[in-house]
C-alpha positions as CSV (number, residue, x, y, z in Angstrom):
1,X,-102.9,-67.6,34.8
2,X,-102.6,-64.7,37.6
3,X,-101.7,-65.9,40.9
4,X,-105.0,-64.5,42.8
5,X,-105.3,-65.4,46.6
6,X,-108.7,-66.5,48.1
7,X,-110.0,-67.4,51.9
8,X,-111.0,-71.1,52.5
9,X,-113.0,-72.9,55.3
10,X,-111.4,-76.3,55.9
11,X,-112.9,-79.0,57.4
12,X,-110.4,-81.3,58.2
13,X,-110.2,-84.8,60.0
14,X,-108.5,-85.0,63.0
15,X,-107.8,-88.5,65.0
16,X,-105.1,-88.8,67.6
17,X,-104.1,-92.2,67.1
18,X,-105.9,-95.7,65.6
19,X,-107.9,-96.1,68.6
20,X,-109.4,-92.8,69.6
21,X,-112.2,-91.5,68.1
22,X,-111.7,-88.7,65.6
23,X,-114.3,-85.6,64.1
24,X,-113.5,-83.3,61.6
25,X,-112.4,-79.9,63.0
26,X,-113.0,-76.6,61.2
27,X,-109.8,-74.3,60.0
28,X,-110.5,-70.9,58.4
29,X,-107.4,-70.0,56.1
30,X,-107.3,-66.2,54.2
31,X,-104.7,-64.9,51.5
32,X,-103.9,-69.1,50.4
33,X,-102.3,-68.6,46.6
34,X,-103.9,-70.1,43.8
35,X,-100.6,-71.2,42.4
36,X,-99.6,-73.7,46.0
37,X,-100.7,-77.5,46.3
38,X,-102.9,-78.6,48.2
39,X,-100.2,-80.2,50.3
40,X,-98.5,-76.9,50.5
41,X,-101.8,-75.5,51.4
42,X,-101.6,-77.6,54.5
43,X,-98.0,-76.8,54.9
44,X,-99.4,-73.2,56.0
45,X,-102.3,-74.3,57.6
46,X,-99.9,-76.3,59.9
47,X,-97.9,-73.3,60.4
48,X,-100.5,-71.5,61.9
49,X,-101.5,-74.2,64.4
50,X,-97.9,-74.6,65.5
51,X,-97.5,-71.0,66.4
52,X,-100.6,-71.3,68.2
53,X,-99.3,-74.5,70.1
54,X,-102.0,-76.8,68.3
55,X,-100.9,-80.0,67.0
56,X,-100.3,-79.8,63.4
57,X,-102.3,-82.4,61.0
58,X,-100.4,-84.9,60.5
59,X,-100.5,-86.1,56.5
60,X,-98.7,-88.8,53.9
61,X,-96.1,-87.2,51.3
62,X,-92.7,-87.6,49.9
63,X,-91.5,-86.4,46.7
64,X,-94.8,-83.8,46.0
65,X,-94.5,-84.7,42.1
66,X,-97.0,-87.4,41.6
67,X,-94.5,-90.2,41.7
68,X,-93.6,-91.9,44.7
69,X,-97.6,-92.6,45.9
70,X,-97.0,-91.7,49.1
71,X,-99.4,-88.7,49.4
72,X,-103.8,-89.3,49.3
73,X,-106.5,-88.1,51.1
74,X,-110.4,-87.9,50.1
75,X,-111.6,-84.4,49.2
76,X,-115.1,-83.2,48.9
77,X,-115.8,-86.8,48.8
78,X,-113.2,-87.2,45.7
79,X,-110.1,-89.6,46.1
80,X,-107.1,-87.0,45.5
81,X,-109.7,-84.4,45.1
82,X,-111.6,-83.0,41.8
83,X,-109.0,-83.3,39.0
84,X,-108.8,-86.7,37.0
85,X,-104.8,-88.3,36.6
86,X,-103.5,-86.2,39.4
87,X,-102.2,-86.8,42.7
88,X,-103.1,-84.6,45.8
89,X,-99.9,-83.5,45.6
90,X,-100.0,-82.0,42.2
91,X,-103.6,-80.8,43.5
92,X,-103.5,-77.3,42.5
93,X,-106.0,-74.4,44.7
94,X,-107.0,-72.9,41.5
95,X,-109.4,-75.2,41.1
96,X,-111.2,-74.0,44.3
97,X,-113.1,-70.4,44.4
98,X,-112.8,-67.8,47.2
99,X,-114.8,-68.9,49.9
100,X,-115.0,-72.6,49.3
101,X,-115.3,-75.0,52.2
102,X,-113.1,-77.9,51.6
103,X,-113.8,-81.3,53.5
104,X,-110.5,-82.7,53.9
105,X,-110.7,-86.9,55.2
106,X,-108.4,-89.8,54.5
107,X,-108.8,-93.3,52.6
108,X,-111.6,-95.2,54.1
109,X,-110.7,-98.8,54.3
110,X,-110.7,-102.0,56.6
111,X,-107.3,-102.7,55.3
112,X,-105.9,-99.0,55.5
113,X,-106.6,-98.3,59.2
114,X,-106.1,-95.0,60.3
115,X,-102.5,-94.2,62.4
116,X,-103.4,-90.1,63.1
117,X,-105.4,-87.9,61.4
118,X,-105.3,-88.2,57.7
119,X,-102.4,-91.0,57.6
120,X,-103.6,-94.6,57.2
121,X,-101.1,-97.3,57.4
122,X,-101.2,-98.8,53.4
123,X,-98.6,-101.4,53.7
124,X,-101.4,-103.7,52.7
125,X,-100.2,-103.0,49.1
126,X,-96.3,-104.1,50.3
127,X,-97.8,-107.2,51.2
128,X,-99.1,-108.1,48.4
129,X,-95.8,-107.1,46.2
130,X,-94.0,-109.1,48.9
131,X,-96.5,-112.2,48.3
132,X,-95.9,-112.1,44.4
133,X,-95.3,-109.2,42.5
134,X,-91.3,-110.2,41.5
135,X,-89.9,-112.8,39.8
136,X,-86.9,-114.7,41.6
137,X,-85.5,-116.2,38.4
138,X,-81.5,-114.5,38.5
139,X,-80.8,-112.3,36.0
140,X,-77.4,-112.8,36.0
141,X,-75.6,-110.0,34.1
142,X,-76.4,-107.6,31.8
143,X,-77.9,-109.0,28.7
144,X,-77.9,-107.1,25.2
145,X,-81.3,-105.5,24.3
146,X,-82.2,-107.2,21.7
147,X,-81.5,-110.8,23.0
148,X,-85.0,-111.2,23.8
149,X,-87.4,-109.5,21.2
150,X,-90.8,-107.9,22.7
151,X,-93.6,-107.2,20.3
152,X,-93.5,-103.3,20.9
153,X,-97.2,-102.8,21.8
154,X,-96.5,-105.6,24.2
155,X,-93.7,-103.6,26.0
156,X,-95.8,-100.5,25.9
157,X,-98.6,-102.4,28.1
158,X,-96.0,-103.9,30.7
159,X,-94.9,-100.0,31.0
160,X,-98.4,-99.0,31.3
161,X,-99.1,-101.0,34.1
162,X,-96.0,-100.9,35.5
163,X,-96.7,-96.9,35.9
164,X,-98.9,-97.8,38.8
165,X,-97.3,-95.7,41.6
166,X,-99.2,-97.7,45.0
167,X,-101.0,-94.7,46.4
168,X,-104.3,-97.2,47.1
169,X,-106.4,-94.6,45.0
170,X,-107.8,-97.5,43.9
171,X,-108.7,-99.2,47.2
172,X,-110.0,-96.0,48.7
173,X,-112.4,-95.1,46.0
174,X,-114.0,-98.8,45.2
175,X,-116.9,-99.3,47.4
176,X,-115.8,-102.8,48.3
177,X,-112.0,-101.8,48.6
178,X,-110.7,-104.1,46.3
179,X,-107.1,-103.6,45.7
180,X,-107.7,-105.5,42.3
181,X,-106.6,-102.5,40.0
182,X,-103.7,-102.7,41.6
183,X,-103.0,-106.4,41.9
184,X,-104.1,-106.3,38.2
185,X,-101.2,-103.8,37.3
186,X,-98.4,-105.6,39.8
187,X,-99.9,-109.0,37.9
188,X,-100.0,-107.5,34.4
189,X,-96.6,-105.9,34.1
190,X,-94.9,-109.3,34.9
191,X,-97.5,-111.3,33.0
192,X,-96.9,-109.8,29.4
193,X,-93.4,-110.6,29.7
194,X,-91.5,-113.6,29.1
195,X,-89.1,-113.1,32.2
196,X,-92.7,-113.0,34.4
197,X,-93.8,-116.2,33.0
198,X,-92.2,-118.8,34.7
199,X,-94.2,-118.1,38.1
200,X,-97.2,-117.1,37.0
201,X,-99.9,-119.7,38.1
202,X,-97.6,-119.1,41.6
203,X,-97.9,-115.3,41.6
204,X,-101.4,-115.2,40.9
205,X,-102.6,-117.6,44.1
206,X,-100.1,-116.1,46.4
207,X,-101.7,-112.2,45.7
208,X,-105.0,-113.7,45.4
209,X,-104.7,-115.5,49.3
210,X,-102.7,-112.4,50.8
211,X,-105.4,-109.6,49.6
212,X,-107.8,-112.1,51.2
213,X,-106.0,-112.2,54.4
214,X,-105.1,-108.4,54.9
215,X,-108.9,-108.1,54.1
216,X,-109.3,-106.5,50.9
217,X,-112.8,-106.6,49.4
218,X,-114.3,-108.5,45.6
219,X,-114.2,-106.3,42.4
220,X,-117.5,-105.8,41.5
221,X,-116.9,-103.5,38.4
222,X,-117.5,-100.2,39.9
223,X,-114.6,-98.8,37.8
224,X,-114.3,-96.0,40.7
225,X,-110.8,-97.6,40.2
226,X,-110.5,-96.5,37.2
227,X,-111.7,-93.2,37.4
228,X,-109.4,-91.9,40.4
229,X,-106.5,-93.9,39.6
230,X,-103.6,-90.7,39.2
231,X,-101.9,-93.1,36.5
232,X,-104.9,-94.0,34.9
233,X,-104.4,-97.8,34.7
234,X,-106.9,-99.5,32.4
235,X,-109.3,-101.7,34.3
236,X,-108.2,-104.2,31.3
237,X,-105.6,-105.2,34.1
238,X,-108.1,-106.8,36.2
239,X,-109.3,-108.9,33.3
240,X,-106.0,-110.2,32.6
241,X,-105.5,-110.8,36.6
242,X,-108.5,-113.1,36.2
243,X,-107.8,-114.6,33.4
244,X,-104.5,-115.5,35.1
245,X,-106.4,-116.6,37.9
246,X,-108.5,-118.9,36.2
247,X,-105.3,-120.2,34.2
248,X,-104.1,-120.8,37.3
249,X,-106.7,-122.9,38.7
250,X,-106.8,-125.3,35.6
251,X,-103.4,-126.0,35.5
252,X,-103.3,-126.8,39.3
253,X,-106.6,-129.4,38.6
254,X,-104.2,-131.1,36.0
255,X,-101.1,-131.4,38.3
């Protein structure tokens, strides 16, 4: 495909910190190149407004290849914008026609609050690694491969979960932001395996409490989730997170 360039009106959040009020703000941008990201769309965008001594918008990112998570914002409504399994890093603008207006917000959630403009603090999701999403059994040294056999289509469905990348895609697109999808995939990955096994009724409770506390809402089946998640993990992970759960609960009724 050509590179082609085409002239987009931005409407882009702005908020000075987490307790002012914020409004989107209209940019006009001409000549952007079909072939940048949307991130590096922004780069330019920012450009401009520093060489005209505006504050430039401030925005999540990291690696810019759809692996570390850190990047997200809602466009046009969409949770890293129109394309499915992509980040809004790996957003390109050839999806978007000459003269588009773009509304540009971030993740809307109790438990993401904003910090400036379109960053919103999503440690929420470290919290509930850091509540159970490990295993503290030592692993001592290095073991041979095969010590342990692992049905292959087992080990494939760890790795599929284990693809989750945090980027809160999940959270921001369910109506009730549930962080379950993502719970399911930190809960999943350890759960299949036999190394995950030994705190498992543990794990569960412990991410079950701390998504309560940090104020995360119920999974109601949406499967928004689903839909926006960049790695597309299954909502099959949230079954298996409750059928954990309820394992849980029965075999703290028999202790």
């Amino acid at each position: 495909m050509s590179e082609k360039n085409i002239s987009l009106t931005l409407r882009v959040w702005r908020q000075a910190g987490p307790h002012v009020k914020g409004q989107l703000i209209t940019y006009h941008l001409d000549d952007v190149s079909t072939d940048m990201s949307f991130l590096e769309m922004i780069d330019v965008l920012n450009e401009k407004l520093t060489l005209r001594d505006e504050d430039p918008i401030a925005f999540d990112h990291d690696c810019r290849e759809g692996i570390c998570g850190m990047c997200g914002a809602v466009v046009d409504g969409q949770v890293h914008g129109p394309e499915t399994a992509t980040t809004l890093c790996q957003l390109h603008m050839r999806h978007f026609t000459d003269g588009d207006t773009i509304i540009v917000e971030p993740f809307r959630s109790r438990a993401f609050p904003i910090i400036k403009d379109l960053v919103v603090d999503r440690s929420g999701l470290d919290k509930i690694i850091q509540a159970g999403g490990y295993i503290s059994a030592s692993t001592g040294g290095s073991t041979d491969a095969n010590a342990m056999p692992i049905p292959t289509q087992t080990a494939e469905e760890a790795m599929d979960a284990a693809a989750c990348i945090g980027c809160g895609a999940c959270v921001a697109s369910c109506p009730n932001a549930s962080a379950m999808l993502f719970a399911g995939a930190k809960v999943s990955q350890l759960a299949l395996l036999p190394q995950g096994k030994a705190e498992r009724e543990k794990r569960v409770w412990s991410i079950v409490h701390k998504m309560d506390e940090l104020g995360f809402g119920n999974c109601s089946n949406e499967r928004e989730c689903e839909a926006t998640c960049p790695k597309e993990i299954s909502i099959s992970h949230i079954a298996r997170f409750n059928r954990e759960f309820t394992r849980a609960a029965f075999v703290s009724r028999e202790k």
